[in-house]
Each structure stands twice: as C-alpha cells, then as structure tokens.
C-alpha positions as CSV (number, residue, x, y, z in Angstrom):
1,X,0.0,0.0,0.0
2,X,1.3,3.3,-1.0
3,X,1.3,6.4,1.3
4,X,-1.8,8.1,0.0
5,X,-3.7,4.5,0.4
6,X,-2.1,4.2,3.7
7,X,-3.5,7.9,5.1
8,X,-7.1,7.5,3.2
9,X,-7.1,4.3,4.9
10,X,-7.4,5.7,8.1
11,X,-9.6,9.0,7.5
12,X,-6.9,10.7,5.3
13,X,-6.0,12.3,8.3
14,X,-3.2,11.1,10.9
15,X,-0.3,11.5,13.1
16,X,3.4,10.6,11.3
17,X,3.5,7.8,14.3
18,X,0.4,6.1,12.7
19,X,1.4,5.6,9.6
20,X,5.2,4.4,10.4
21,X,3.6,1.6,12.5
22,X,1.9,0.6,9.7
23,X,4.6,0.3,7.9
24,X,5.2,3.8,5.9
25,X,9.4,4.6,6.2
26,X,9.9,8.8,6.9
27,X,11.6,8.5,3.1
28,X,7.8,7.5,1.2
29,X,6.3,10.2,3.9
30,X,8.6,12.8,3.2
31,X,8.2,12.4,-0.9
32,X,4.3,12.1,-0.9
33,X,4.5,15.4,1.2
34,X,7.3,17.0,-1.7
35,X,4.9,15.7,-4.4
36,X,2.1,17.7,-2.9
37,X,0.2,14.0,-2.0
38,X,-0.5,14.7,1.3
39,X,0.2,17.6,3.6
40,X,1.7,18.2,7.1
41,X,-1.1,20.6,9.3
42,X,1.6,21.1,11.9
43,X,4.7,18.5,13.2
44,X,3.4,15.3,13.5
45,X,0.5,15.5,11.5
46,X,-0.9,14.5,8.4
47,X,-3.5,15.1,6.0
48,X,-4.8,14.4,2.1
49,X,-6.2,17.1,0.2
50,X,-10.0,17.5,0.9
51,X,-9.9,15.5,4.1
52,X,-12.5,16.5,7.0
53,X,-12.3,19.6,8.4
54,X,-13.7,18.1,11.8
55,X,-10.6,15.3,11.8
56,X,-8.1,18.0,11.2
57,X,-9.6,20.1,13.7
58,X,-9.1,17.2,16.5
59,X,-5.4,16.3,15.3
60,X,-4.6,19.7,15.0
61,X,-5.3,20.4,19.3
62,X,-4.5,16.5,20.1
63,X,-7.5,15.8,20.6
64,X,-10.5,13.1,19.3
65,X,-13.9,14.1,18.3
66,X,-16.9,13.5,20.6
67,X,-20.2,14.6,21.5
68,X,-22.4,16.1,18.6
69,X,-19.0,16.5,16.9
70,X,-18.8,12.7,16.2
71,X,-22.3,11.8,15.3
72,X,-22.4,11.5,11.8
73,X,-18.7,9.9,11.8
74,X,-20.8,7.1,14.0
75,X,-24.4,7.0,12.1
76,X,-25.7,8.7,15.3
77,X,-28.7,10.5,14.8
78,X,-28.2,14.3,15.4
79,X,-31.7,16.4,16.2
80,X,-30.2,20.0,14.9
81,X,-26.9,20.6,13.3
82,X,-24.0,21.9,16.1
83,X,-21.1,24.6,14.8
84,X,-19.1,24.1,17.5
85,X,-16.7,21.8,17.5
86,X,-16.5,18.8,20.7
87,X,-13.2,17.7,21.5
88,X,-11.8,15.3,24.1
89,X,-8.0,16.7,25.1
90,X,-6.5,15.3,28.0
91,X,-4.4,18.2,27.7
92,X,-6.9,20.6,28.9
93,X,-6.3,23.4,27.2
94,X,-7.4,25.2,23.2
95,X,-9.9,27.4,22.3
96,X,-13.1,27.7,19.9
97,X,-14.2,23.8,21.3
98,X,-16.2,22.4,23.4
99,X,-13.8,19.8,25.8
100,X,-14.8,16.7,26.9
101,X,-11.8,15.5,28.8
102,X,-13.2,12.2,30.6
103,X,-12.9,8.8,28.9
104,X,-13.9,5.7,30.0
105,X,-13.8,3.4,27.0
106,X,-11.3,2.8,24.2
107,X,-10.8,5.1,21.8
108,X,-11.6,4.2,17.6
109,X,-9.4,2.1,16.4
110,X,-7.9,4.6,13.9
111,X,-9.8,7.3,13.4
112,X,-9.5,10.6,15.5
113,X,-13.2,9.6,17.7
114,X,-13.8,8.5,21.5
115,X,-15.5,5.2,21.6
116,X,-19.1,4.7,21.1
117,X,-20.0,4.9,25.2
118,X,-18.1,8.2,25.4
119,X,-19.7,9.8,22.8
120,X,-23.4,9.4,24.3
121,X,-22.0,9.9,27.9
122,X,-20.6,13.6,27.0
123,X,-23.5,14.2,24.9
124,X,-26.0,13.3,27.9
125,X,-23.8,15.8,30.4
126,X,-23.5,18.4,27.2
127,X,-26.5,18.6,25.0
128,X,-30.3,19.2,26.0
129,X,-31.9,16.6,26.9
130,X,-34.3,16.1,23.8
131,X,-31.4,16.0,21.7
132,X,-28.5,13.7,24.1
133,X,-32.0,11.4,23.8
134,X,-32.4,11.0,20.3
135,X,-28.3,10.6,19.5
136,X,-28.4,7.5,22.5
137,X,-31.7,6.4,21.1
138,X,-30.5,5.8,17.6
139,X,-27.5,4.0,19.8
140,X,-29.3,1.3,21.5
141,X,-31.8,0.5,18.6
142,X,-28.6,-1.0,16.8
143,X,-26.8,-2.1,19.7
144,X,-24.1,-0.4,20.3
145,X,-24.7,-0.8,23.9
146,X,-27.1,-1.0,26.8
147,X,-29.0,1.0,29.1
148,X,-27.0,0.0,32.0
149,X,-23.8,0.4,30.9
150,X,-24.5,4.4,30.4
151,X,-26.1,4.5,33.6
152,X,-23.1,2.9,35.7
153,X,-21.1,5.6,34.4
154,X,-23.3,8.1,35.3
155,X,-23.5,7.4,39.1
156,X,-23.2,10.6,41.8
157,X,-24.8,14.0,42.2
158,X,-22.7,15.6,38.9
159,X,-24.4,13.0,36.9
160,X,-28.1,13.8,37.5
161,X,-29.0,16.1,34.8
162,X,-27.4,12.9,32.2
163,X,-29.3,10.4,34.2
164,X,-32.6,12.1,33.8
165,X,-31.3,12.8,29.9
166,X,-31.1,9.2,30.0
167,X,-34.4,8.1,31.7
168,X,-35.5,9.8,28.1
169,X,-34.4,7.0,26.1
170,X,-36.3,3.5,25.4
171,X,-34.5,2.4,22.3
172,X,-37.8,1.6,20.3
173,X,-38.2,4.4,18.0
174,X,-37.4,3.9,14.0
175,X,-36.1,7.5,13.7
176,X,-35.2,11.2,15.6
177,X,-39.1,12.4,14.8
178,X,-40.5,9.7,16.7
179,X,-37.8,10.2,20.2
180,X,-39.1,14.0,20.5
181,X,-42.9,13.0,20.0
182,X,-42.9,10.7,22.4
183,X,-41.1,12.7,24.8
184,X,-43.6,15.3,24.1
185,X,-46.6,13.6,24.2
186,X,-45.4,11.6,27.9
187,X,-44.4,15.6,29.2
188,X,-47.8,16.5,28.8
189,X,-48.5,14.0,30.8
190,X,-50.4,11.4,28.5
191,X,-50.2,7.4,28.8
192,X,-48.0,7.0,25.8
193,X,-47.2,3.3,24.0
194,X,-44.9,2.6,21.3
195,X,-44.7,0.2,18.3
196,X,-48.3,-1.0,19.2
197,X,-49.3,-3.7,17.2
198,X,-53.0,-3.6,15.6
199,X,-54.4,-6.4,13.4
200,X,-54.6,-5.7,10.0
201,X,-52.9,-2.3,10.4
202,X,-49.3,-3.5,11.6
203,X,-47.7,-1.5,14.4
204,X,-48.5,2.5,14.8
205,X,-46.1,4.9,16.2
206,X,-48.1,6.1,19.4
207,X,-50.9,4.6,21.1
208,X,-52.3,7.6,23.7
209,X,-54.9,6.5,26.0
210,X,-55.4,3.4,24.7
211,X,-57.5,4.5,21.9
212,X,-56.0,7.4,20.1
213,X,-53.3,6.5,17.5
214,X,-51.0,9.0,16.4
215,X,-48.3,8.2,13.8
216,X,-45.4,11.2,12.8
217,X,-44.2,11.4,8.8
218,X,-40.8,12.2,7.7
219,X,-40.6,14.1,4.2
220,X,-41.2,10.5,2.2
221,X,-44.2,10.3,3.3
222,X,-46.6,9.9,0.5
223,X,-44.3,9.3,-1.8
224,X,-46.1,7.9,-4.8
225,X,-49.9,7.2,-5.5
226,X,-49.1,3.4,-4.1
227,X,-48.0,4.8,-0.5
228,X,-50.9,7.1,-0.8
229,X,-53.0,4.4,-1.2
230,X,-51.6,2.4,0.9
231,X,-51.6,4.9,3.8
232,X,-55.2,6.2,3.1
233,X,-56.1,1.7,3.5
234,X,-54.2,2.0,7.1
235,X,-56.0,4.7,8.4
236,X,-59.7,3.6,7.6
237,X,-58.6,0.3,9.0
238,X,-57.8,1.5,11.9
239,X,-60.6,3.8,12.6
240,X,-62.6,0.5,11.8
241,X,-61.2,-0.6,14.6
242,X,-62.8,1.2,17.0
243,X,-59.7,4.2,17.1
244,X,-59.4,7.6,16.5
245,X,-56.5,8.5,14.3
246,X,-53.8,11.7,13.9
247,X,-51.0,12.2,12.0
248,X,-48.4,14.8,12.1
249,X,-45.5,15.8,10.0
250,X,-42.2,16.9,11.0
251,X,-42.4,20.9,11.1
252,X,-45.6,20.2,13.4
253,X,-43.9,17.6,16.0
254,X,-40.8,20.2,16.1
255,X,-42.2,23.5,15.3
256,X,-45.7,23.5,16.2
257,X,-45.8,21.4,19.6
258,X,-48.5,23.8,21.8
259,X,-51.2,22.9,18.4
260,X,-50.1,19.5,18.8
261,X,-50.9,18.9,22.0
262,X,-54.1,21.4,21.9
263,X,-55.4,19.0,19.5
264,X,-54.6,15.7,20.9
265,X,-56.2,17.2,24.4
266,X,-59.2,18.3,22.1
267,X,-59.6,14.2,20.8
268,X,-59.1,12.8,23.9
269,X,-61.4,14.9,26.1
270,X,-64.2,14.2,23.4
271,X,-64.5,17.6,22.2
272,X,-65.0,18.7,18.1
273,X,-61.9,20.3,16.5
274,X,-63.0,23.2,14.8
C-alpha cells in the first residue's frame, strides 16, 4: 500500500506515528509530502487534500472528536446541526471547542473519535436533553450498547442532569421524529405506547390512552400514489377498529408542539376540533 492508500485508509488524516507503524518509512512520507500528495497541518500531522475539516480540527489540538461533533462519523442521529466543534483533550487546554476531557472506553481504532459509550456519555452531560435522547436512542436500537452500561457511568450527584437525559431514552423508535414526540406527548402527561401492534394495520407509532393512535411522517411520506393508497387503507382500518387516528408531520412535532398537544387534548377529552 502506497502512502496516499495508507492515510485515506485511516480518514486521510493522521499522526506521522500512525502511519510508520503501519509500515510507511519517513523517506515514502517525506516524498508524498514533496509531491504535494499529502500535507503536514503542523509536526506530527498528516492530512490528504479534501480531508475533513472536523478530523483536522481534533489532530490539529490533540484531541478526538466527541459529542455532537462525532455523530455523523458514527451514524448517530443528530436532532439539529452543532457549529461548535467537541473535543476530548486530555491536555486541557485550546480554544473555539467544546472539551470533553473524561474517557472511560477505548478510543476508535484509527480514526480521530472517542468510543461509542463516550460519545453518548458527553452528549448526555453536554446537550439538552431532547437531543443527548435521540443521538443514545439511535445507539441502543442498533446495539451499540445498553442502558446500563451508560447509567453505571453516570452514578453521583454531577451526573443527575445525564441520568434524567437518560431516563428519556427506550430504544424503540425507528427514527429522531419519533424520540421527540414521544417525549412530548409523555411531558404532557399522556399514557403514551410505542410500536403497538394492531391487526390488519401493523404496528403505529403512538398509542395515547389506549385508543387514540398518532403516527409522525418524515418528508417520504406519501411518496407515490401506491403509498398514498396504501396509507389512506391504514388509516380507515384503523378507525374500523374502534380508534381515533392523527398524524403529524415533521415541522408540526418540532415546530408546532402547543397545536399538537391542543389537539390531541381536544380528541381525547371528546370535544369537536373546529
């Protein structure tokens, strides 16, 4: 493997230690740099043209990306996009990021991230709660980890505001939209279950009260006449049932929460929507 294999191999950005233990001799460094193949961001470190700003950013204070700042590198889901950048630095010390110094799990095997466990624990202690919810939700529906191996690193009084972040999360929701309804619909106080299962529907999103289902829609939703029609078959079955039936989009589940909940109030205590 050549030097500009070597380096995209590993994120196309690394420390000059990292690639001579795998094998690349100062010489083959040293010419890729002359031929303009790669370039040093300071001593020690290593980059390829077009490599991620966020990687450079961690290398460049000697540090790993965590926190919102590692998400996407993990196929975490991420509520709103974060400018600032989330570093762990043992060091202590930089400026323009957000430090994270505590570890408490490997680090990624090459790449410039904290392990998996860190990146939800700082995210539970940094981000609102919502939001540290959804990005350990979208965790612990693929298994990364469990519930109670966040929460025994989250023990003592410093830890409470990521332990309630944490009592958030079940781990059943198929996307971000569903995490925040449900949180929102079991704030205002509603009896809220998930998945439910309904014959000749299939499972619904929410089941509130035990007979109102509400189901939330990405931006596929009705993507073609066949979903249409597929969709508009679900719902009367359902009503068949004996249910009532809402459905909400995105902008209203994150945008329009107080008409939400005015209108689910307005089904469940029996009252006409006008």
């Amino acid at each position: 493997m050549d030097a500009v294999e070597l380096l995209r191999s590993v994120g196309s950005v690394a420390r000059t230690q990292t690639l001579r233990d795998r094998g690349l001799s100062k010489r083959q460094i040293a010419n890729a740099v002359a031929r303009g193949e790669m370039m040093r961001l300071r001593k020690g470190v290593l980059a390829l043209p077009g490599a991620s700003d966020d990687f450079k950013a961690a290398l460049i204070n000697n540090g790993l990306l965590t926190c919102a700042s590692a998400s996407r590198h993990y196929g975490l889901w991420l509520l709103n996009p974060h400018s600032r950048l989330h570093l762990s630095c043992l060091h202590g010390h930089g400026r323009g990021f957000a430090n994270h110094r505590e570890r408490s799990v490997p680090p990624h095997e090459y790449l410039p991230l904290v392990g998996v466990v860190d990146v939800l624990i700082h995210a539970l202690h940094c981000l609102p709660p919502v939001e540290a919810a959804v990005m350990v939700e979208s965790s612990l529906r693929r298994s990364d980890t469990v519930k109670p191996f966040l929460l025994e690193r989250l023990q003592g009084d410093r830890n409470g505001k990521a332990r309630s972040a944490l009592e958030l999360v079940t781990g059943c929701a198929d996307s971000a939209l569903e995490v925040v309804a449900r949180i929102l619909f079991r704030n205002a106080g509603f009896h809220v279950e998930t998945q439910v299962p309904i014959n000749g529907v299939g499972r619904v999103d929410f089941l509130l009260e035990g007979f109102l289902v509400v189901e939330v829609d990405g931006a596929a939703y009705h993507s073609d006449r066949r979903a249409l029609r597929r969709d508009l078959h679900r719902n009367n079955t359902t009503i068949a049932g004996g249910y009532l039936v809402l459905r909400y989009s995105y902008e209203d589940i994150m945008f329009n929460q107080e008409a939400v909940l005015e209108q689910v109030r307005a089904v469940l205590s029996g009252r006409v929507i006008r």
